[in-house]
C-alpha positions as a printed Julia matrix, in Angstrom:
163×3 Matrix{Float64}:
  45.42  -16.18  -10.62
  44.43  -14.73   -7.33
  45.68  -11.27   -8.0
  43.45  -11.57  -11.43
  40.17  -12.6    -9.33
  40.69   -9.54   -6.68
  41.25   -7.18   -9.38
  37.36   -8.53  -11.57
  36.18   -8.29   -7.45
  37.44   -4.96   -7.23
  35.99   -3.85  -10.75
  32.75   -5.39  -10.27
  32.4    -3.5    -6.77
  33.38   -0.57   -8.45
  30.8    -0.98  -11.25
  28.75   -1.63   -8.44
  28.8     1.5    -6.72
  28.44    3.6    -9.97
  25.49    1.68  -11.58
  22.2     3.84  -11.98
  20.22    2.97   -9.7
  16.01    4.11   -9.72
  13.74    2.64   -7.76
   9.98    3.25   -6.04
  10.42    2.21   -2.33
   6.96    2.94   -1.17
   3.62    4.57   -2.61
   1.23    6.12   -0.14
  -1.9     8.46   -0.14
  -0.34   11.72    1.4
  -3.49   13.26    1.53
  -7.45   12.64    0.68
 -10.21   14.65    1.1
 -13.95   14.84   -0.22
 -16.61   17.2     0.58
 -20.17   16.84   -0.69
 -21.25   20.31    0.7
 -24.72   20.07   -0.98
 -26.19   16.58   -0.14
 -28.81   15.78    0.21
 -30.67   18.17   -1.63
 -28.07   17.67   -4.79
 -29.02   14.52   -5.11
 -32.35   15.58   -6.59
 -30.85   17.34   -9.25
 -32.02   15.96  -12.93
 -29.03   17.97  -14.8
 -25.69   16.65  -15.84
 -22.86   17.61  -13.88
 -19.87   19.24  -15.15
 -16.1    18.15  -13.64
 -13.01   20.05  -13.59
  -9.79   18.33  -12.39
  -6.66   20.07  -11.97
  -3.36   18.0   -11.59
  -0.27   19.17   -9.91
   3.04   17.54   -9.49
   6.15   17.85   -6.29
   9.02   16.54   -5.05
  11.71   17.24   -2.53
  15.12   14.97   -1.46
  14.94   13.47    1.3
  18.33   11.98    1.7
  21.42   12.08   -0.74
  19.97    9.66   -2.86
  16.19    9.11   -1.58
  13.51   11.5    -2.84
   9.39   12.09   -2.57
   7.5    12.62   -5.58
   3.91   13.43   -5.75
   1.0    14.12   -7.69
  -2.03   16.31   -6.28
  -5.72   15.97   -8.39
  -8.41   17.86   -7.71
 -11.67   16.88   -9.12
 -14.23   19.24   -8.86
 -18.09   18.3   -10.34
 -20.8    21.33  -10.2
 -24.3    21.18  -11.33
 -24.85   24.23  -12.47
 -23.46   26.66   -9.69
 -23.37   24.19   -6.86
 -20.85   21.71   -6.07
 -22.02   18.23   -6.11
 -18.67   16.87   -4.82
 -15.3    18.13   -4.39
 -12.09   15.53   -4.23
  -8.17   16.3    -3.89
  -6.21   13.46   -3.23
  -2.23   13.49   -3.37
  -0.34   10.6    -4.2
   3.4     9.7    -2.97
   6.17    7.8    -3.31
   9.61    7.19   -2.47
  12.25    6.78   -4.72
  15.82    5.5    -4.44
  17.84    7.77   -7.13
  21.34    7.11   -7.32
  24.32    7.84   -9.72
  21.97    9.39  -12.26
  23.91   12.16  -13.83
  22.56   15.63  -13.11
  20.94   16.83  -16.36
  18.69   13.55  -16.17
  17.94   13.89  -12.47
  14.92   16.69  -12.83
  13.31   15.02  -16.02
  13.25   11.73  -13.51
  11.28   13.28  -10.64
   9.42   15.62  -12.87
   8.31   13.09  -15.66
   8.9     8.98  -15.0
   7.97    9.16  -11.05
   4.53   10.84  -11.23
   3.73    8.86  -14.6
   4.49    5.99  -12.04
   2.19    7.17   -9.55
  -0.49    8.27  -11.15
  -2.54    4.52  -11.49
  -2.15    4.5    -7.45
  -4.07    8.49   -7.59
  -6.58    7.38  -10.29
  -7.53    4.3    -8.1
  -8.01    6.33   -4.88
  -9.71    8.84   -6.55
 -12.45    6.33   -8.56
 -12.52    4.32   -4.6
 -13.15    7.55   -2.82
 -15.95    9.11   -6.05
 -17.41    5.42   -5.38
 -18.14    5.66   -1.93
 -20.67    8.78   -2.88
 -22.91    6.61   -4.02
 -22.92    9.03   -7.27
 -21.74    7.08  -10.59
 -17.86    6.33  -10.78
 -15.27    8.86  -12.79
 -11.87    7.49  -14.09
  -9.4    10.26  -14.6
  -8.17   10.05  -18.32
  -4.64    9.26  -18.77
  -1.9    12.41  -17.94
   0.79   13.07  -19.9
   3.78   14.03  -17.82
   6.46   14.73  -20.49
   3.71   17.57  -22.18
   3.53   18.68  -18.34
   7.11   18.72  -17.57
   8.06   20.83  -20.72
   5.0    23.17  -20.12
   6.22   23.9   -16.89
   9.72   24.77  -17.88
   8.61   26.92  -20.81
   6.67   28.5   -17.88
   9.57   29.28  -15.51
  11.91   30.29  -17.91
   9.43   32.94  -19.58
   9.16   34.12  -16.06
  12.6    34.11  -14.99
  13.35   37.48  -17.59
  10.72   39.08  -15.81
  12.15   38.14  -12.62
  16.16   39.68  -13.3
């Protein structure tokens, strides 16, 4: 009976040691900035502003099986030829990634951890837009899989060009 119970302790340990394991250890603003290089004359302006916003996604391992993901937006809103504000605010995290099997690995980082940290960038950038004084903009929703597979489509039409 003993022998039975070390041998479901040593499979459970085992099982243990080889389940997937994902997890966001800690989100953080990496970096924030906002420049309003035309107050306070802008502020007279009677036209409606137009806004560009550009989103960009990285990562990089930190440890075996601890990685950084982030997502970079920059919001840019002109009247006419002059910038009424400029934001670009990156968004982090840390993620424990662990007996994920390769092929699933980049899809991971590229696709479920910025999806993940994107409410965190949409909040700091509304909170920093907000502190302007000028009327609040909520970044519409991303989506990271159309991203992803853009990107890849991307570097594998370049990498012919590259051989």
């Amino acid at each position: 009976m003993a022998e039975s119970q070390d041998n479901q302790n040593a499979a459970a340990s085992t099982e243990q040691n080889t389940a997937p394991v994902f997890s966001l250890q800690r989100a953080y603003v990496k970096d924030l900035s906002l420049e309003m290089p035309n107050a306070p004359e802008i502020f007279l302006e009677q036209t409606a502003p137009t806004v560009s916003v550009e989103i960009n996604v990285g990562a990089q391992r930190l440890a075996q099986t601890v990685f950084e993901s982030s997502v970079t937006a920059t919001v840019t809103t002109r009247i006419e030829d002059k910038v009424l504000y400029l934001v670009e605010a990156t968004q982090a995290g840390i993620f424990e990634i662990n007996n994920i099997p390769n092929e699933q690995l980049d899809p991971l980082i590229g696709i479920v951890c910025p999806t993940m940290l994107y409410p965190y960038l949409r909040a700091t950038i509304a909170d920093a837009i907000n502190r302007t004084s000028l009327p609040a903009l909520h970044l519409s929703e991303v989506n990271f899989q159309a991203l992803y597979e853009q990107r890849a489509a991307e570097q594998q039409a370049q990498a012919p060009e590259q051989a």
